[in-house]
Rosetta silent file (secondary structure, phi, psi, omega in degrees, C-alpha in Angstrom):
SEQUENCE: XXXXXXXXXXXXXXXXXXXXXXXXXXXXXXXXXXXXXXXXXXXXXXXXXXXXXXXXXXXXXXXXXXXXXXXXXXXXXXXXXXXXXXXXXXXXXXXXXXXXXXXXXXXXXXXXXXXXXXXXXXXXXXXXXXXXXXXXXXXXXXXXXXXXXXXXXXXXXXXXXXXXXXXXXXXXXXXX
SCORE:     score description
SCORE:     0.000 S_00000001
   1 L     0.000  137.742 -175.034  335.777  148.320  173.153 S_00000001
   2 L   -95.664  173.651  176.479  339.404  148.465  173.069 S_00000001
   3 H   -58.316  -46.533  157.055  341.795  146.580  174.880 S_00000001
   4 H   -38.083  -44.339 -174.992  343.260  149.956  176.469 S_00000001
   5 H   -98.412   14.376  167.615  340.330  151.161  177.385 S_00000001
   6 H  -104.873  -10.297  166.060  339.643  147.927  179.132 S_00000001
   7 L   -51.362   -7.404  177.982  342.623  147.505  181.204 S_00000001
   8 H   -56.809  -27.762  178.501  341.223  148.896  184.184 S_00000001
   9 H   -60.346  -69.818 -178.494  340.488  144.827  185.759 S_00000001
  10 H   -74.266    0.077  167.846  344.156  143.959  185.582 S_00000001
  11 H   -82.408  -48.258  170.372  345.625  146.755  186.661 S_00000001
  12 H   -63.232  -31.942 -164.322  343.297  146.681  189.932 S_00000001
  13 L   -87.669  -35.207  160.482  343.460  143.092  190.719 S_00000001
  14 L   -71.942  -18.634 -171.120  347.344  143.422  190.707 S_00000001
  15 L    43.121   56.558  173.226  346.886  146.409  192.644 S_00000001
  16 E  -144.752  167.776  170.328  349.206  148.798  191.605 S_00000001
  17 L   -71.203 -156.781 -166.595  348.775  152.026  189.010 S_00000001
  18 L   -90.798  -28.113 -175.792  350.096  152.387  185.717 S_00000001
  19 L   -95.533  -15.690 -175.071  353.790  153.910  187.279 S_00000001
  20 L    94.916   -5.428  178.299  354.158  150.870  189.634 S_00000001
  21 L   -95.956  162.073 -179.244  352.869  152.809  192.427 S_00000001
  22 E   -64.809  138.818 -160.862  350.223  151.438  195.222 S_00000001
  23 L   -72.132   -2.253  165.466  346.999  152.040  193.359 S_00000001
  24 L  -104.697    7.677  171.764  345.994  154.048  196.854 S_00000001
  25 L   -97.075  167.509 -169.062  348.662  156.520  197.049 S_00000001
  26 L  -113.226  143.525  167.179  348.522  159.855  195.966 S_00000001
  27 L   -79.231  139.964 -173.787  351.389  161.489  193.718 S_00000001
  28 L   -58.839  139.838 -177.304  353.091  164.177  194.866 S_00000001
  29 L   -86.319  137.509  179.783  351.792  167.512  193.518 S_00000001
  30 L   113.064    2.406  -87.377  353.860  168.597  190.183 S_00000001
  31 L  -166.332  118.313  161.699  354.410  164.619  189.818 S_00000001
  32 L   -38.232  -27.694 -151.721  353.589  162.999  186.589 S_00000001
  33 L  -109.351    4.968 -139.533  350.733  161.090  188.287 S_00000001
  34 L   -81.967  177.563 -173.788  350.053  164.630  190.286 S_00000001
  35 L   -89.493  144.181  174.671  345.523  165.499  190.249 S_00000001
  36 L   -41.388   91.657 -160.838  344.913  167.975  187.213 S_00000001
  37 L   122.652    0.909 -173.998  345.911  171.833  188.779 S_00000001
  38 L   -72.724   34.442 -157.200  348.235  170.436  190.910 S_00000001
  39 L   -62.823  162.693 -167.661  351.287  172.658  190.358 S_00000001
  40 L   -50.027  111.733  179.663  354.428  172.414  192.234 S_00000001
  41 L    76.092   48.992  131.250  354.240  173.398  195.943 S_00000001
  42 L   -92.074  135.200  172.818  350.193  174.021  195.191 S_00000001
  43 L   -73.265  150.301 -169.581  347.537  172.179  196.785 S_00000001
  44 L   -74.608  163.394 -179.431  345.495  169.948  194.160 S_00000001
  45 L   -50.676  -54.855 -176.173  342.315  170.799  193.063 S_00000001
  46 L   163.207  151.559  174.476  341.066  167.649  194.649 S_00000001
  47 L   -66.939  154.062  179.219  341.652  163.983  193.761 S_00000001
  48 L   -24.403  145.310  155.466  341.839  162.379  190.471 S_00000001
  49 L   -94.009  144.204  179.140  338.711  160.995  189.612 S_00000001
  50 H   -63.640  -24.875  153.747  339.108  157.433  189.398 S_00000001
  51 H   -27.367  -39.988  159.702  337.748  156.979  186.346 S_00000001
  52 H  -104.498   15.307  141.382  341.008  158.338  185.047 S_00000001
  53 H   -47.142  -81.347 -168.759  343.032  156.025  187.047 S_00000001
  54 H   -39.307  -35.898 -171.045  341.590  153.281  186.130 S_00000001
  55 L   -54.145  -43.785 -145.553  341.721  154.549  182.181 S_00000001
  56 L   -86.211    2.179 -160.640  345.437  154.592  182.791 S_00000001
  57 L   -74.691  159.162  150.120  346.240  150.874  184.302 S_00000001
  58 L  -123.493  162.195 -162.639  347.110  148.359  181.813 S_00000001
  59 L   -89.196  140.586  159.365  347.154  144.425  181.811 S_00000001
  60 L   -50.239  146.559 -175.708  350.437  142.239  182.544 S_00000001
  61 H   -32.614  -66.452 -145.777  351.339  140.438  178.969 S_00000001
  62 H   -62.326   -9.260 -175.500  350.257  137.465  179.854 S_00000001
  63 H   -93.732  -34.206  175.137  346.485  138.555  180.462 S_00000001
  64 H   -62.444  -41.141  177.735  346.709  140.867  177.248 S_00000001
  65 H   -65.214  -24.615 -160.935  348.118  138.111  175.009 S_00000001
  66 H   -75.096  -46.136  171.247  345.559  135.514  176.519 S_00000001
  67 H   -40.922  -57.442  170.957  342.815  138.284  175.874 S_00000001
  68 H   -63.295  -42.293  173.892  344.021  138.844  172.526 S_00000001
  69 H  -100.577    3.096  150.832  344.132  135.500  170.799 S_00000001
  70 H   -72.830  -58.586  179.703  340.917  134.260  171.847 S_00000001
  71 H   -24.397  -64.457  175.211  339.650  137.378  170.768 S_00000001
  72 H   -72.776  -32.721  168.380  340.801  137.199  167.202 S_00000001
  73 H   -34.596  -63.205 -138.642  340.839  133.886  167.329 S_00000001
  74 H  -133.355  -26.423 -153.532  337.407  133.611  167.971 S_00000001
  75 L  -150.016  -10.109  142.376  335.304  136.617  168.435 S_00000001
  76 L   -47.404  148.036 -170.664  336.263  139.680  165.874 S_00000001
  77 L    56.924    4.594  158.717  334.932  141.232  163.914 S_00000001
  78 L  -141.859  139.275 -162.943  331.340  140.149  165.117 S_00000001
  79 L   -23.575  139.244  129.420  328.670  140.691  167.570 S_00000001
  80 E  -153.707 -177.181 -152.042  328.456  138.410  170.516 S_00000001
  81 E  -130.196  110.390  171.330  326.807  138.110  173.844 S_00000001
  82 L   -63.915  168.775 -156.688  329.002  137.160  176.981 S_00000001
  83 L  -169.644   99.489  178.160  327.175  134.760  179.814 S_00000001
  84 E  -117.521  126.613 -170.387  328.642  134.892  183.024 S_00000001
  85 E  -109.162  124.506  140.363  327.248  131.820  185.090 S_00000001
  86 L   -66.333   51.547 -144.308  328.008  131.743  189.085 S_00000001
  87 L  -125.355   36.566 -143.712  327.139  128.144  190.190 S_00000001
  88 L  -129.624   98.936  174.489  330.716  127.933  192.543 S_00000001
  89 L   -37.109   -9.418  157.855  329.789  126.519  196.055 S_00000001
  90 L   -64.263  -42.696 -172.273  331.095  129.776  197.026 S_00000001
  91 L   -36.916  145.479  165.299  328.962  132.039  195.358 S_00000001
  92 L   -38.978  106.601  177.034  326.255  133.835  197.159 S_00000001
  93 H   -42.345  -33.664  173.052  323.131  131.171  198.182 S_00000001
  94 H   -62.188  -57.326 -156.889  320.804  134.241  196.524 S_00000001
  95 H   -79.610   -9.127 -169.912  322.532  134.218  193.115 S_00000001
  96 H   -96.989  -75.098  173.053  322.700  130.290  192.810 S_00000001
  97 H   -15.826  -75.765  162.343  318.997  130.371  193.460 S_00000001
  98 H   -35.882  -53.537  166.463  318.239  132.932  191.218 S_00000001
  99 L  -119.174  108.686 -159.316  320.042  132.341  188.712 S_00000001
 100 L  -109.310 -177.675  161.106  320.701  128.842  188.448 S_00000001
 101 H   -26.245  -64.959 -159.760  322.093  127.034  184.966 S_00000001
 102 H   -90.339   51.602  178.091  319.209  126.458  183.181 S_00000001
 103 H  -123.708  -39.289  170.145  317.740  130.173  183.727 S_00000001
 104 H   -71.308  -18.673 -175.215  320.851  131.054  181.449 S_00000001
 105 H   -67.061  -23.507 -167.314  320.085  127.683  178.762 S_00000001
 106 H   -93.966  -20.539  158.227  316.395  129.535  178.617 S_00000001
 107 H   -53.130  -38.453 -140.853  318.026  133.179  177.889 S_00000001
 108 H  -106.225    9.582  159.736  320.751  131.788  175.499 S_00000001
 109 H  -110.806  -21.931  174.714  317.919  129.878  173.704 S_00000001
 110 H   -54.594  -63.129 -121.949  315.567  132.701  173.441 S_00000001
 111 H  -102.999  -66.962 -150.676  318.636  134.781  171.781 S_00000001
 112 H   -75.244  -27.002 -179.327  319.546  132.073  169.428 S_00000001
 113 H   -59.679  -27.267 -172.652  315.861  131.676  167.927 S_00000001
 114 H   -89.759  -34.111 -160.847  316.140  135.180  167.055 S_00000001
 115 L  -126.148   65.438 -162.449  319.899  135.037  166.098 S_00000001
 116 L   -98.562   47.510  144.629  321.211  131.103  165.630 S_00000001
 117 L  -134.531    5.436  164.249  323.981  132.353  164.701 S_00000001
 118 L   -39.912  121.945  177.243  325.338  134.492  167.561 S_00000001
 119 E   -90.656  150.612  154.960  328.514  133.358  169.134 S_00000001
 120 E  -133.955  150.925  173.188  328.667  133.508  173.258 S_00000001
 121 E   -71.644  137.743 -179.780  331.660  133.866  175.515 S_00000001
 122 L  -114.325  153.838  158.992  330.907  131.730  178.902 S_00000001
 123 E  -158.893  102.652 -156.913  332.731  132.549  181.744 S_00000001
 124 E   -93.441  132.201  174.926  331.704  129.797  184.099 S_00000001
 125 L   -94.385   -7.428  166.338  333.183  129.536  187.813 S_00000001
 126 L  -141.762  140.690 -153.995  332.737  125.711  187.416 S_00000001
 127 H   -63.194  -36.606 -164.876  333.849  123.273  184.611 S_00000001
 128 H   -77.662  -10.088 -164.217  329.894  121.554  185.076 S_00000001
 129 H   -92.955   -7.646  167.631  328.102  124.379  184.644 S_00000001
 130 H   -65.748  -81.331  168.077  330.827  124.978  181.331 S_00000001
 131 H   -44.852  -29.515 -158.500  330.157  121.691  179.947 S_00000001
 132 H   -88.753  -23.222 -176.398  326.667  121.869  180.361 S_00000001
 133 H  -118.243   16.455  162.404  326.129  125.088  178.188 S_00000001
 134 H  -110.559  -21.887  172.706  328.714  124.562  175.750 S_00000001
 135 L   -88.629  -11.914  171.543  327.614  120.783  175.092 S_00000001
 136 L  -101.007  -17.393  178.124  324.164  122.471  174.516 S_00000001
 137 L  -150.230  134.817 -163.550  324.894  125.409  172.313 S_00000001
 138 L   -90.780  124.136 -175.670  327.331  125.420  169.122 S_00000001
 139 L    94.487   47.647  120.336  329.724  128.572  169.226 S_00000001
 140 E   -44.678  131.777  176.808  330.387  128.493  172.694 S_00000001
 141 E  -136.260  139.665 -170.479  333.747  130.168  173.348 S_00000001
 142 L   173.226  146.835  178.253  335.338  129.886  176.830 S_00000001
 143 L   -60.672  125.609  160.293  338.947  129.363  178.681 S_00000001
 144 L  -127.550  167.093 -153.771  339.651  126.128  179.316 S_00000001
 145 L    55.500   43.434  164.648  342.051  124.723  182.051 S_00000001
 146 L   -23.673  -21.206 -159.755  340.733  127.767  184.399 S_00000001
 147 L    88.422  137.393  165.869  342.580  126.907  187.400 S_00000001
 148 L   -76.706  177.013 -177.992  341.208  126.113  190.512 S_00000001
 149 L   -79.623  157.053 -164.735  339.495  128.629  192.643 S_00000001
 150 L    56.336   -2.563  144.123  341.778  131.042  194.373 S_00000001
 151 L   -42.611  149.179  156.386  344.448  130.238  192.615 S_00000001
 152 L   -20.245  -65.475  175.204  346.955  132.023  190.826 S_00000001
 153 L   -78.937  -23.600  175.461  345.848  130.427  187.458 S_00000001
 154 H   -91.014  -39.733  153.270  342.031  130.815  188.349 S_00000001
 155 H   -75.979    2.873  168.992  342.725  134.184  188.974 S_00000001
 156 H  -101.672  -28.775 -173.848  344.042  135.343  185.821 S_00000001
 157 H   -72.325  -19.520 -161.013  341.998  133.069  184.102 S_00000001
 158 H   -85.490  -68.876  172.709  338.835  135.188  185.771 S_00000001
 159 H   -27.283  -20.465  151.563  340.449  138.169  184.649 S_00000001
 160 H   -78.078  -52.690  165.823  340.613  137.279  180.890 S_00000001
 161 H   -13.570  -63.474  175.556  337.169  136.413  181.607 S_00000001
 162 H  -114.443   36.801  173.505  336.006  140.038  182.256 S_00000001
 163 H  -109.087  -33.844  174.491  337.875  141.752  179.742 S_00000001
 164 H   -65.213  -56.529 -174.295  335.872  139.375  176.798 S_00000001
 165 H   -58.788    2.764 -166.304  332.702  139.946  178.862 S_00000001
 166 H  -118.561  -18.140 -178.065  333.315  143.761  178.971 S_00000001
 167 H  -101.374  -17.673  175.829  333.876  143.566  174.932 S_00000001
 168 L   -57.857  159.649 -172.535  330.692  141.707  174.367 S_00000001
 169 L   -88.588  -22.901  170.450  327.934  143.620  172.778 S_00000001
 170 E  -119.538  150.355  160.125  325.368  141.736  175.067 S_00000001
 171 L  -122.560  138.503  174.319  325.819  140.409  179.178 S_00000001
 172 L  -145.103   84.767 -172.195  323.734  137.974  180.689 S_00000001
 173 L  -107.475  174.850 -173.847  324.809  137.925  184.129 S_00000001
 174 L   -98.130  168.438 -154.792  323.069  136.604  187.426 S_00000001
 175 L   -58.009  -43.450 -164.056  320.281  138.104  189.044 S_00000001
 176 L   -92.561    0.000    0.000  322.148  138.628  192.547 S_00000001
């Protein structure tokens, strides 16, 4: 998956389109940004589907460079299976039940008996539940110095987050 066609996260989470405009306004018909049939002083077909919004948004540098040099860095040119853990006293009371740590340690050990040589991406909402499955499995790849939550820096870091998890070839996400 390419980075382009993954830009759709950081363009929404900044919340604007690809032109700089609020990602809920509509362009003017005749309008670069206008819905397909829309000619000048015609009413549009009907709106864009968002699907080709979203195609069109792209990430601020700093999440595409961050994105990028793990990536190559780390994770090109071969298969690997992202592992997004929720364990964040915020998180939903269902999903920490459900899916708790070690319900991903018994997935990401199944997957290595078949495969021990499978890299995974983690993208952990807390450093213990990071440490816990990166000091347990070798080829662990994951951001470190995340940010706190709600932060500035925690949010961009979650946003490199689910552009590697959107390029993995496998997800192993929680139940809830």
């Amino acid at each position: 998956t390419s980075l382009a066609a993954l830009s759709v996260v950081a363009g929404l989470a900044a919340g604007c389109g690809a032109g700089g405009e609020d990602a809920g306004s509509e362009a003017a018909p005749g309008s670069a940004n206008a819905a397909p049939g829309a000619a000048e002083g015609t009413a549009p077909d009907g709106p864009r589907p968002w699907t080709e919004r979203l195609r069109e948004l792209t990430p601020v540098d700093e999440i595409a460079d961050e994105v990028r040099s793990l990536y190559d860095a780390h994770l090109r040119g071969r298969p690997y299976v992202g592992i997004q853990v929720r364990t964040h006293a915020v998180s939903h009371a269902k999903t920490i039940e459900s899916s708790p740590v070690e319900w991903f340690a018994n997935r990401m050990r199944q997957i290595r008996a078949d495969h021990p040589d499978v890299p995974f991406f983690l993208s952990c909402d807390t450093p213990e539940a990071q440490a816990q499955l990166a000091g347990e499995f070798d080829g662990c790849v994951f951001l470190t110095d995340k940010g706190g939550y709600n932060t500035t820096t925690g949010v961009r870091s979650g946003l490199v987050d689910l552009y590697l998890l959107a390029s993995s070839q496998h997800l192993i996400g929680a139940s809830f």
